[in-house]
KEBA-768562 format. One record per residue (C-alpha): residue in three letters; residue number from 1; y, z, x. Coordinates in Angstrom, 3 decimals, always signed. Layout:
KEBA-768562
REC   type   seq          y          z          x
REC    ALA   NUM          Y          Z          X
...
This chain:
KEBA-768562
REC   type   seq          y          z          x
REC    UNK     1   +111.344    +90.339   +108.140
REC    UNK     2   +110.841    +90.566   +104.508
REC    UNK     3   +112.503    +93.389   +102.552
REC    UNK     4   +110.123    +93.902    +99.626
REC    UNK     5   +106.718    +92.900    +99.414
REC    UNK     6   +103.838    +93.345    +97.058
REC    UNK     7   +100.890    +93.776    +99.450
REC    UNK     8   +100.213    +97.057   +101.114
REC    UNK     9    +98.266    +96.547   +104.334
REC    UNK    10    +98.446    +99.914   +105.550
REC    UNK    11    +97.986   +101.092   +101.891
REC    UNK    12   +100.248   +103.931   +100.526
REC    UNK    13    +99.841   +108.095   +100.357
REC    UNK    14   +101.728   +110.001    +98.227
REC    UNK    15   +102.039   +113.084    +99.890
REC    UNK    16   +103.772   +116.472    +98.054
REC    UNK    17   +105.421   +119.207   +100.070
REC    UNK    18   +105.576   +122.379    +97.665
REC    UNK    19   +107.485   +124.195   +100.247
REC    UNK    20   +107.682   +127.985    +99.414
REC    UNK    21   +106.597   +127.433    +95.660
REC    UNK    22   +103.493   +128.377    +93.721
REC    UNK    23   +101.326   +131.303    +93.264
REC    UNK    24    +98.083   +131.770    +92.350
REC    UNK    25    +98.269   +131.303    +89.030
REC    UNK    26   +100.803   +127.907    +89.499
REC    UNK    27    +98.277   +126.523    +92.236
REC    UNK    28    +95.519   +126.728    +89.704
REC    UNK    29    +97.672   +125.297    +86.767
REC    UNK    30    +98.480   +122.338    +89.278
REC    UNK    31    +95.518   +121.288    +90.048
REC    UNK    32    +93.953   +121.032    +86.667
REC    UNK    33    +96.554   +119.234    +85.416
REC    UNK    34    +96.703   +116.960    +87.719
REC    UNK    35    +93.068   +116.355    +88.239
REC    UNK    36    +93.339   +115.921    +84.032
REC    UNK    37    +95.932   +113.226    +84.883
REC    UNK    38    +94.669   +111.459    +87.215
REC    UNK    39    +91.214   +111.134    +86.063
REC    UNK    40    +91.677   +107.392    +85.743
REC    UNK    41    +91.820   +106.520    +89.518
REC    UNK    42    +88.753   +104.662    +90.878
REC    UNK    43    +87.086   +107.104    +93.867
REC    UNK    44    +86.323   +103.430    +95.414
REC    UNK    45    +90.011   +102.988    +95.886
REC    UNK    46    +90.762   +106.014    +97.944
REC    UNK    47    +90.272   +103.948   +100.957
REC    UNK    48    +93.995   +102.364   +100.152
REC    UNK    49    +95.557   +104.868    +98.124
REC    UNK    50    +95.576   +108.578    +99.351
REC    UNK    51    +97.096   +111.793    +98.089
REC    UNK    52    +98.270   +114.551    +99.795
REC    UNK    53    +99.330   +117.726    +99.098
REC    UNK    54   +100.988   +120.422   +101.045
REC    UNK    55   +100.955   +123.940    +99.660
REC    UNK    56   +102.517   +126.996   +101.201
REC    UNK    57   +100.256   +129.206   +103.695
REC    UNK    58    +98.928   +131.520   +101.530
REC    UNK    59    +97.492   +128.548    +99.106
REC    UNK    60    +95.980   +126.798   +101.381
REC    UNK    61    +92.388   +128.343   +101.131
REC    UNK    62    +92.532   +128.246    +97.040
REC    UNK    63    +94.282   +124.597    +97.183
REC    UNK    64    +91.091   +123.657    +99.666
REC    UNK    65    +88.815   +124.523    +97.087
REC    UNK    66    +90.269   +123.307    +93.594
REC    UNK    67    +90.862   +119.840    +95.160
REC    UNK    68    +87.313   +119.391    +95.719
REC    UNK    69    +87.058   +119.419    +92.109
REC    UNK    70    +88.547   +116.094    +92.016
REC    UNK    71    +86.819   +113.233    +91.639
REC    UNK    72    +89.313   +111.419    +93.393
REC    UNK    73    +90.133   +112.664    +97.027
REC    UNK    74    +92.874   +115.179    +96.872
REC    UNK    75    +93.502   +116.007   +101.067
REC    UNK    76    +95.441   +119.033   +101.590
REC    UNK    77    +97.485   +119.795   +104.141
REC    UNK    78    +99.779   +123.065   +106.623
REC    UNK    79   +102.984   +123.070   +106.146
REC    UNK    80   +103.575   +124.243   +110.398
REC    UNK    81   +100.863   +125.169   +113.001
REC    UNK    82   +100.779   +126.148   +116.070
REC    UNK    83   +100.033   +124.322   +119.380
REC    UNK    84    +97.875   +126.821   +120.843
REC    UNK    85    +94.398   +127.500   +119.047
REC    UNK    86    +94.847   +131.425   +119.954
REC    UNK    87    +97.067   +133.613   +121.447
REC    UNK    88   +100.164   +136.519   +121.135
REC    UNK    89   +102.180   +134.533   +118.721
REC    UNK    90   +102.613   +136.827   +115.566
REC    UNK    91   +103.247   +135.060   +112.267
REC    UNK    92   +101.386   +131.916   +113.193
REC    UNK    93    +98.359   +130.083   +112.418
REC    UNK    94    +96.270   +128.049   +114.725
REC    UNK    95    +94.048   +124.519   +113.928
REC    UNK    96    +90.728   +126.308   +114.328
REC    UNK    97    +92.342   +129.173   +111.602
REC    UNK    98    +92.858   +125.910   +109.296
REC    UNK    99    +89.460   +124.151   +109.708
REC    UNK   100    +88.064   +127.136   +108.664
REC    UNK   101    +89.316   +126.482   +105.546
REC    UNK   102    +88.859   +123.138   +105.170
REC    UNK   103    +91.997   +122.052   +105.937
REC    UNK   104    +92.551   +119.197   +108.364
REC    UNK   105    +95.705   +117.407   +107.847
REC    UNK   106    +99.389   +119.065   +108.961
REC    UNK   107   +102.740   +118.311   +108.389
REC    UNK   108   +104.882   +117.934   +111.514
REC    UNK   109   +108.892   +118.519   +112.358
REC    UNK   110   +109.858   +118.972   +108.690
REC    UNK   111   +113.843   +118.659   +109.065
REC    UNK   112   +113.934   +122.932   +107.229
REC    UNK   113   +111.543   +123.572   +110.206
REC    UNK   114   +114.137   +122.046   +112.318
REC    UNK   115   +117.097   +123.294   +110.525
REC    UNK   116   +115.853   +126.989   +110.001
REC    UNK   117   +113.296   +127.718   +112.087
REC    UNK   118   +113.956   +126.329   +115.662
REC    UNK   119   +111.456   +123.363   +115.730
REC    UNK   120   +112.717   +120.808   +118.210
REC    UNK   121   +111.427   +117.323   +119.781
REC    UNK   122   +109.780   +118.788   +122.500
REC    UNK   123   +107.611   +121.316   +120.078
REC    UNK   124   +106.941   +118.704   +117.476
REC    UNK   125   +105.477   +116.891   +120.469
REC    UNK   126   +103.393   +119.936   +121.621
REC    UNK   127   +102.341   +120.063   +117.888
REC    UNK   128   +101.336   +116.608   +117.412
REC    UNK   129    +99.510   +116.119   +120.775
REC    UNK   130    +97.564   +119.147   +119.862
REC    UNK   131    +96.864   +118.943   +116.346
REC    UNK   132    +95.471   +114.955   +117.331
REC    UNK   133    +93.299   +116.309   +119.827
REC    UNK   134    +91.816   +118.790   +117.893
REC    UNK   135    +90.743   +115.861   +114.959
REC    UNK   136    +93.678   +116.427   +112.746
REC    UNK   137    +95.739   +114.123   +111.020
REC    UNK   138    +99.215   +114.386   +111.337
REC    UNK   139   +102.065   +113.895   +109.442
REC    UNK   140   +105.026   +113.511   +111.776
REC    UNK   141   +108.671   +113.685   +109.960
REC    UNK   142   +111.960   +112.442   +111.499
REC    UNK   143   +115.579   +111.686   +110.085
REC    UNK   144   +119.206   +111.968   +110.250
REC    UNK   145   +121.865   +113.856   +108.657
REC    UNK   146   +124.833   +112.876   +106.547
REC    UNK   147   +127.382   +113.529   +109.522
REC    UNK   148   +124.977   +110.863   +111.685
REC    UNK   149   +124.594   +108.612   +109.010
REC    UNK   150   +128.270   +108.257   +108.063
REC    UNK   151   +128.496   +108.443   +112.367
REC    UNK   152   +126.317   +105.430   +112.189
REC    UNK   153   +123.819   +106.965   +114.694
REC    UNK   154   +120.983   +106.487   +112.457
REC    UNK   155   +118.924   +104.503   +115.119
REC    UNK   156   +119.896   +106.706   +117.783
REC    UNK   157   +118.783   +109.910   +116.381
REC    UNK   158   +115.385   +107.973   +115.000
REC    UNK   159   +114.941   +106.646   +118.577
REC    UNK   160   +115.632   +110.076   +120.124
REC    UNK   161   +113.520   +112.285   +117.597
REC    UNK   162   +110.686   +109.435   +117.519
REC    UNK   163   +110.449   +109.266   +121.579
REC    UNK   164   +110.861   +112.815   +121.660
REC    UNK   165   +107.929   +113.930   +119.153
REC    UNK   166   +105.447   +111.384   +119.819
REC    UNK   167   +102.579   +112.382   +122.040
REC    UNK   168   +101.733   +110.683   +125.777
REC    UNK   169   +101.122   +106.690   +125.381
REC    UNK   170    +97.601   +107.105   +125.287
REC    UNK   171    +96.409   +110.107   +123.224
REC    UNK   172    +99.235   +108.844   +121.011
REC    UNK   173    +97.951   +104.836   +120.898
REC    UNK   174    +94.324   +106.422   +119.802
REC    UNK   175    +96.155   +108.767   +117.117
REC    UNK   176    +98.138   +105.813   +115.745
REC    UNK   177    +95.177   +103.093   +116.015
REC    UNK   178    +92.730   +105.401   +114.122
REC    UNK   179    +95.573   +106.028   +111.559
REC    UNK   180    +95.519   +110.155   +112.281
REC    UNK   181    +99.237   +109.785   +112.961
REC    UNK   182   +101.430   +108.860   +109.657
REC    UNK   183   +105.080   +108.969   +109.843
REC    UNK   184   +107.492   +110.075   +107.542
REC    UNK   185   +111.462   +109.176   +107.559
REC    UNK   186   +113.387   +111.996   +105.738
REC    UNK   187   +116.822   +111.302   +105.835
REC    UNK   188   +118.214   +114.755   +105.918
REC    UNK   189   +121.256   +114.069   +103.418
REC    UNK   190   +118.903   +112.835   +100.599
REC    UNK   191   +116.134   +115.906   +100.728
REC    UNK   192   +117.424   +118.228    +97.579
REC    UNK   193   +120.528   +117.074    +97.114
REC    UNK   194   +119.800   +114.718    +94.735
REC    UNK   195   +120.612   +111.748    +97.064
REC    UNK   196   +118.272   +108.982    +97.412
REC    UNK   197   +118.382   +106.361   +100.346
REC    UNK   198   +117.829   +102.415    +98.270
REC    UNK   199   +115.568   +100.747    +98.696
REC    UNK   200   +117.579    +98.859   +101.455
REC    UNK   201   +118.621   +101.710   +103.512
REC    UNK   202   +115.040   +102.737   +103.092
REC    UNK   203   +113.424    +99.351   +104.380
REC    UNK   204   +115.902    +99.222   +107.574
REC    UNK   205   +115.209   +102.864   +108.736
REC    UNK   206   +111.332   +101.707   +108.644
REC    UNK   207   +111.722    +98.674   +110.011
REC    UNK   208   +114.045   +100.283   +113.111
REC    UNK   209   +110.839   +103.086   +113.200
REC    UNK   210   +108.384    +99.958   +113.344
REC    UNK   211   +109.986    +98.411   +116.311
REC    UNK   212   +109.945   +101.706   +117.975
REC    UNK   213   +106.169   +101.822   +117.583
REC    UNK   214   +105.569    +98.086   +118.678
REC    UNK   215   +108.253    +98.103   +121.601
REC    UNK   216   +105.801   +101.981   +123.012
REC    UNK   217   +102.616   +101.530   +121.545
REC    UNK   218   +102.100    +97.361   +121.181
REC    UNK   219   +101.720    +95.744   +117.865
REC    UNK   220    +98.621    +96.711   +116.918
REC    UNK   221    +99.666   +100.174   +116.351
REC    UNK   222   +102.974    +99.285   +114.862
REC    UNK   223   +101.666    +97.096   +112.265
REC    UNK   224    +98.494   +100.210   +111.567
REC    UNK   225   +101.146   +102.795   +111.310
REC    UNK   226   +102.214   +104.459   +108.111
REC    UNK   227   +105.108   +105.101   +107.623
REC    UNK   228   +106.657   +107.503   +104.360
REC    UNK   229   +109.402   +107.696   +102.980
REC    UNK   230   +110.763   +111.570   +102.015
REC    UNK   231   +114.273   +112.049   +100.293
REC    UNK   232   +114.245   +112.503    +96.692
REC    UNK   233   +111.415   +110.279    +96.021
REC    UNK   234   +111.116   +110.609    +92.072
REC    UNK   235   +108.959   +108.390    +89.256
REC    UNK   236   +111.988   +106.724    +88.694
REC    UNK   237   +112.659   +105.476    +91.905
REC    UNK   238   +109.359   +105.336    +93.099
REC    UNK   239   +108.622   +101.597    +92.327
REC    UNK   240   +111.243   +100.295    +93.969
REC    UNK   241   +111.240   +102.064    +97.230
REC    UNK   242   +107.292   +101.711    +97.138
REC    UNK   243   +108.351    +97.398    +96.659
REC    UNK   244   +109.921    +97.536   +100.263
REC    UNK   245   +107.108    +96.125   +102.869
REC    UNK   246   +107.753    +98.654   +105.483
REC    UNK   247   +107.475   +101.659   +103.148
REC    UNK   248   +103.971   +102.626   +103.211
REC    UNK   249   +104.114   +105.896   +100.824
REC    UNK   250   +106.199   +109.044    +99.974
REC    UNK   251   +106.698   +112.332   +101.378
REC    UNK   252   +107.993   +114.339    +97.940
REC    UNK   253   +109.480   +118.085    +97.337
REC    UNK   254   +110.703   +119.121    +94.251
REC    UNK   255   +108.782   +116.115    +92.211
REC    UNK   256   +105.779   +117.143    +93.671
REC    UNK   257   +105.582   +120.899    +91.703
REC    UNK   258   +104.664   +119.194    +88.570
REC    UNK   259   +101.279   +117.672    +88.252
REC    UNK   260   +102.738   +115.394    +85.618
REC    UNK   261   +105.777   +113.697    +88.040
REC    UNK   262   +103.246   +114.338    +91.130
REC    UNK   263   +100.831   +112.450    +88.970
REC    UNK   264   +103.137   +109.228    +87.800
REC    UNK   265   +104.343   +109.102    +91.721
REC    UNK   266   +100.179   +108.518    +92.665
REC    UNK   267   +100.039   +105.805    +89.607
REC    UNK   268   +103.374   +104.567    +91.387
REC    UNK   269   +100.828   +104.350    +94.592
REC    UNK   270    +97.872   +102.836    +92.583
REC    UNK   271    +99.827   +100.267    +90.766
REC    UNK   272   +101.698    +98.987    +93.856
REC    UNK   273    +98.519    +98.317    +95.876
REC    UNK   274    +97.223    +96.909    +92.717
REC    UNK   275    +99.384    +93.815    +93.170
């Protein structure tokens, strides 16, 4: 299998996580800037090149409605959900609460969520399932730590958190065949710390996630699968881990708060599939 490559089957999202960041004020700065700065990108591409982004709760309503001032498609995206669409569960928000606003994409397992917050295999898996039946489009993340890595358990923990999370072989086939279902491998020791799997390390974890998909779900939804990669993804490393042929986007924090770095990451995206 070839490391790098210049065509982009599954073509490439850029997708920024803003985490607990912005206001009102910042959200509104954002997205005129980067709607200013990306004003260059042909609407009729959008079918190969997406963008993402992934504001905090309380955004998400006021995020909704300044990206439909883009020309080019700007999806946005929850940070957690719920699995139930109603119910006694105080401090969270269902799907139907979200596609209220507008919002129908949702980010998945986050390694914080799973770090701080309790989120295991089992409820990433509740999440997904749910989220795909209710039209959503998932983003699903997975990754190791530093102690793993250095352990080399890499493929175990991918293979245990991938099995774990992904829905029934059915519902999940339909979610990955209809592209709802976009992965993302965060390795844990690169997210903040400054760290940044290569390009090599990149391509391998993807390639060991690819097999994973062909050996459950058959090739077909293996080779339609996106796959991200999220760890320090920055505009000066973006070309090179967007060269490697398994590596089908970016998942970015902390370069994804400026519209200026958020905006050379999407050109990153554009001038890749380009090739």
């Amino acid at each position: 299998m070839n490391t790098h490559s210049r065509k982009k089957p599954r073509g490439v999202l850029i997708a920024g996580n803003w985490k607990m960041n912005h206001g009102v004020a910042e959200t509104e700065g954002f997205f005129s800037e980067f709607i200013k700065a990306t004003s260059n990108l042909n609407k009729s591409d959008s079918s190969e090149l997406g963008v993402c982004v992934i504001p905090p709760l309380l955004r998400l309503e006021q995020a909704s409605g300044l990206a439909k001032k883009s020309p080019f498609p700007i999806a946005v995206a929850a940070q957690n959900v719920h699995w139930e669409k109603k119910g006694a569960f105080t401090g969270e928000i269902s799907g139907p609460m979200l596609k209220e606003l507008g919002v129908d994409w949702a980010l998945v397992g986050h390694s914080e969520r799973r770090q701080f917050f309790g989120e295991t295999d089992e409820t990433a898996r509740k999440r997904t399932e749910s989220l795909l039946e209710q039209g959503f489009r998932v983003i699903l993340c997975i990754g190791e730590s530093r102690a793993e890595r250095e352990a080399n358990k890499t493929t175990e923990i991918l293979t245990r958190q991938l099995l774990g999370a992904l829905p029934a072989a059915g519902q999940g086939a339909a979610g990955f065949l209809d592209g709802r279902l976009v992965l993302a491998y965060e390795p844990v020791w690169a997210i903040g710390t400054g760290l940044t799997a290569s390009p090599e390390q990149a391509e391998e974890a993807h390639q060991v996630i690819r097999k994973l998909l062909w050996d459950r779900f058959g090739l077909e939804a293996a080779a339609r699968t996106q796959i991200l990669y999220g760890g320090s993804a920055t505009p000066e490393n973006a070309d090179a881990l967007l060269s490697c042929a398994n590596v089908d986007g970016l998942l970015v924090g902390g370069a994804s708060l400026k519209a200026e770095s958020f905006a050379k990451l999407v050109a990153a995206g554009a001038k890749v599939i380009a090739l």
